[in-house]
N, C-alpha and C positions, 0 to 999 in steps of 0.2 A: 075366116076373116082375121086381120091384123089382131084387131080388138079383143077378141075371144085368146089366142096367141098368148099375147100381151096380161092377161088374167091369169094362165097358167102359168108364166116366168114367173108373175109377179107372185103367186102361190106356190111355187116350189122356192122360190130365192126368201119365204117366211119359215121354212120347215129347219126346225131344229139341226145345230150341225151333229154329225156322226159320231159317235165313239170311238173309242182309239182302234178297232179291229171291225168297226161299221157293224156291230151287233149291239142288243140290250144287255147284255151279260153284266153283271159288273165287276168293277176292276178289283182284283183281288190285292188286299194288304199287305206290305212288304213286311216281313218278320221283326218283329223286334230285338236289338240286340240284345246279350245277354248281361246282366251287371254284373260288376267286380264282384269275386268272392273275397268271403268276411277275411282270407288270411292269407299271405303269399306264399303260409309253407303249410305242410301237412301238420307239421310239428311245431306246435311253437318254440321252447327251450326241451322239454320232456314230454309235456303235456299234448295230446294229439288235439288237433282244431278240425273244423265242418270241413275245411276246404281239402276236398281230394283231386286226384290226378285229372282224372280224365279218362273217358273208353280208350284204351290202346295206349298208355303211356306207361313207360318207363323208367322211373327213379333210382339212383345209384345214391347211397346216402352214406355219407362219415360224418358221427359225431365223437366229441374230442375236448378232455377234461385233464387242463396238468394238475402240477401239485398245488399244492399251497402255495401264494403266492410270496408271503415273506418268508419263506424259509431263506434260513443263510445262506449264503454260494447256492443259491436256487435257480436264479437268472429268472426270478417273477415267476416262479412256477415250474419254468420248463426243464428243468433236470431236475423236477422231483419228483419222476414217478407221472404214470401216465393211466388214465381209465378212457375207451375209449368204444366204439362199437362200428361196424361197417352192415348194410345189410341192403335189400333190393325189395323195392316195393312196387306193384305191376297194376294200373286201373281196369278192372277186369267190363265195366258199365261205368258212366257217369254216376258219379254216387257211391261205388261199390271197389276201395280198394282190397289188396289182400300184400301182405311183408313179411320178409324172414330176416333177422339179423342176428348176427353174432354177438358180442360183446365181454370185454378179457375180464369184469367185474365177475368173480365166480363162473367164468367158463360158461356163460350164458346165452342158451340158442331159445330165441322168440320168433313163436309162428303167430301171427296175429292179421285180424280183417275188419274193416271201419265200412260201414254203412250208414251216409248222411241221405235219407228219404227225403228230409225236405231241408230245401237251399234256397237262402234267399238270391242268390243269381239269379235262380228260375222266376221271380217274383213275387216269393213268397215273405212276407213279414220279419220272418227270423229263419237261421239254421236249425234242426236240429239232427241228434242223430248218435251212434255209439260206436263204442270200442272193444272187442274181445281178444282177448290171447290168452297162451296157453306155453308155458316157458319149462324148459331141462336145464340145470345148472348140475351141470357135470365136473364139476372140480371138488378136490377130495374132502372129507372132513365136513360135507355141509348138508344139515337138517332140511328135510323138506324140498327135497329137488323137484319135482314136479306141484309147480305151480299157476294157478290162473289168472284172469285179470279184466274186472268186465268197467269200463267208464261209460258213460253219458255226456252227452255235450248240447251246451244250448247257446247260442252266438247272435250277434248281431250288428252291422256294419251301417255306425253313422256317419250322416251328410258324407258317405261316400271317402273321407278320411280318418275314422277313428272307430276300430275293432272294440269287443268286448265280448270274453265267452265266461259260461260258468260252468264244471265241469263237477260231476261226481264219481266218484270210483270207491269199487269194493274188490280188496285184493286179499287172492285164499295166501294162507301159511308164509306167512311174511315174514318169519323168524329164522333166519338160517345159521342160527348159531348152534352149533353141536353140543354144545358147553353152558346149556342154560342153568343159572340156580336161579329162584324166588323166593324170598322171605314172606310167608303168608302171617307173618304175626301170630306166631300160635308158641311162640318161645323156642320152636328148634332151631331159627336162625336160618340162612339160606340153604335150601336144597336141590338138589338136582330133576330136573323135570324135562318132558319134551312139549318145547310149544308149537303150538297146534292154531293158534290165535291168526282172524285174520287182521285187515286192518281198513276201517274207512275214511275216506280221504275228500275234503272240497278243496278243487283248486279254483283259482281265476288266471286270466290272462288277461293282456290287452298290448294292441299295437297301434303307435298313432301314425302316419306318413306324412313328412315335413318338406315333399319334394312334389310337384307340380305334378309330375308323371306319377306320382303316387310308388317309385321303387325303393325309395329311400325309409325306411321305418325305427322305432323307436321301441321294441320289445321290451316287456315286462311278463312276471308271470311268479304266482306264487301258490304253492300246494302245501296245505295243513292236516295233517292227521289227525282226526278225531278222537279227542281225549276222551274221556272217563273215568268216575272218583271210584270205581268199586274197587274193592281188596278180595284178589286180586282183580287187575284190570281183564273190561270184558275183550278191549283188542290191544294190539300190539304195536307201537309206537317207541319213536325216540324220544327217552326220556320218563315215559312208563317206569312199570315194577320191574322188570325183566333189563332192562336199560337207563338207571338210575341215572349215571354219569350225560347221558346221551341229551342232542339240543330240545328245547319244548318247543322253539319257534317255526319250524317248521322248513320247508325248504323254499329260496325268493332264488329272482333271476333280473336280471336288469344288463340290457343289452342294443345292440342297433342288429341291422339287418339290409341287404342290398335282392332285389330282383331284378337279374334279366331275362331275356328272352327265354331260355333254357337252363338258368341256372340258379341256384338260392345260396346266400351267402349268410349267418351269422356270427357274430365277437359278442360275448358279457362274460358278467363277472358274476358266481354265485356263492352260494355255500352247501350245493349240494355236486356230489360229485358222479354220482349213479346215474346211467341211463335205462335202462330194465327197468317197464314197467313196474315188475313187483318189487325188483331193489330199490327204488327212489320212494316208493310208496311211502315208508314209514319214517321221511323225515330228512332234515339236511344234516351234513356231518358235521357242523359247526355252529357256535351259537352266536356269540357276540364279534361281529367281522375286526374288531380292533384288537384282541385281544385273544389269546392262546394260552391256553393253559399248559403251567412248566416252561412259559420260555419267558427267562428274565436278562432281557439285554435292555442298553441304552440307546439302540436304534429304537425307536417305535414302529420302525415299517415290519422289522422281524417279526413283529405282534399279529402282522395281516393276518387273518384267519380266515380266507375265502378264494377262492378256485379261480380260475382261467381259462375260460373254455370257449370252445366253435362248432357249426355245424353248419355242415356243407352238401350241398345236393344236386344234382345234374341230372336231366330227365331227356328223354328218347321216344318220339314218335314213333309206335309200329306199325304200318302200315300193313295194311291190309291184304292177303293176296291176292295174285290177280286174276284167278277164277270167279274170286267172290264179286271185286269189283266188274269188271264182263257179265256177270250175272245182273247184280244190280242195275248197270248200264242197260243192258236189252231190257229188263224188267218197265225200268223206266221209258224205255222208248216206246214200247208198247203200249203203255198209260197213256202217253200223250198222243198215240193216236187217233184212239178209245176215244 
């Protein structure tokens, strides 16, 4: 009958509408994107940061230290003398870089690998994570050619614009002087010895970003070597028993920085001139930036006592081959049959 009819439209036009695929299943959550890492480069000025490459990526890196920059007829540094290092660093895992670089500072080859476990990209509170290497300084006359180099890194990136890491390191045989004397106070006056000292080091960093897209940034970064009153001293340091003359302040950097798509761009100004982990370690080559010892002119800029430096880094997707990807692809087709 009509009526009966009529009870059944009206009992199906009440029933709940259908889900997007007309099952119970439920809809599965879109992934969340990943947040910015704490730093845009691996490196801040020396000092390595949480943020690494990437599974499959490729880094081509030159960093680049002139002279002095008031030297006379210097041109702001650049025809005084140049330190500089080239090297290749490869994302072997998210999280798990490994680097080899050269650099003309004592003919210095560094093999070195950074594993940041936890990232706050992935969502986690802070970075942390470490640094090891292991360096030959093969040019002539120099103490101590194989040497190590282990830091710690602990980072973290506020409101999304303003970095801050703190960093500890312990570097073996930091001394590559052939020519060491020490005066141990005992009345013979200085004598000859080999040191063997290492040296421990806190640095800081920090990057703030003044540009909307977040590529424009404001570098800083400063590494102190860990003093000590004993006689003689228990590590090895600029400025130390072994390095009397040498600066106590430690080594600062102060700088900008540009990221694009594939490449890293930085300009500052320091007072340390060493890139090797274990070279930089013990200190900056300069103490007071305004003033140079032995030079007495009437310019004051001839006084600059502090470096000119850049680094620069350009990186390369590897792609995968394409057995692996074919594999993957049926792998997955298969699943979704399933």
């Amino acid at each position: 009958p009509p009526e009966k009819l009529q009870i059944v439209a009206d009992w199906i036009a009440g029933l709940p509408p259908p889900r997007d695929d007309g099952t119970d299943a439920p809809t599965p959550e879109a992934p969340k994107p990943r947040a910015r890492k704490p730093f845009n480069g691996t490196t801040q000025i020396v000092l390595p940061t949480t943020t690494t490459l990437g599974k499959r990526t490729l880094q081509y890196r030159i960093d680049h230290r002139f002279g002095r920059i008031g030297t006379e007829r210097g041109a702001f540094g650049l025809d005084a003398g140049v330190a500089m290092a080239m090297g290749l660093a490869y994302g072997i895992l998210d999280g798990w870089d490994v680097q080899l670089r050269r650099a003309n500072s004592r003919k210095t080859w560094e093999l070195g690998t950074k594993y940041i476990p936890i990232r706050q990209e992935d969502g986690k509170v802070l970075s942390f994570g470490g640094y090891a290497s292991v360096s030959y300084l093969r040019d002539f006359d120099v103490a101590n050619p194989w040497v190590g180099d282990f830091q710690l890194m602990l980072s973290r990136l506020w409101f999304d614009r303003w970095s801050t890491m703190l960093v500890l390191g312990y570097h073996l045989n930091t001394n590559h002087n052939s020519r060491v004397t020490v005066d141990f106070d005992d009345g013979n006056g200085p004598v000859p010895v080999r040191d063997r000292r290492d040296t421990l080091t806190m640095g800081l960093a920090s990057t703030v970003w003044v540009d909307k897209k977040k590529r424009w940034g404001i570098d800083m970064e400063y590494l102190l070597p860990i003093p000590d009153g004993g006689t003689p001293n228990a590590f090895y340091y600029r400025g130390g028993d072994a390095d009397p003359q040498g600066s106590k302040i430690g080594a600062w950097s102060l700088g900008g920085s540009l990221r694009t798509a594939k490449h890293f761009f930085q300009v500052f100004f320091t007072n340390n001139r060493e890139i090797s982990s274990n070279l930089y370690a013990p200190g900056g080559q300069s103490g007071n930036p305004f003033d140079t010892p032995g030079v007495d002119s009437r310019n004051p800029f001839h006084k600059f006592n502090f470096f000119l430096g850049f680094n620069l880094g350009r990186q390369f997707s590897i792609k995968a081959p394409k057995g692996k990807k074919a594999r993957a692809s049926k792998s997955a087709g298969n699943e979704s049959k399933e």
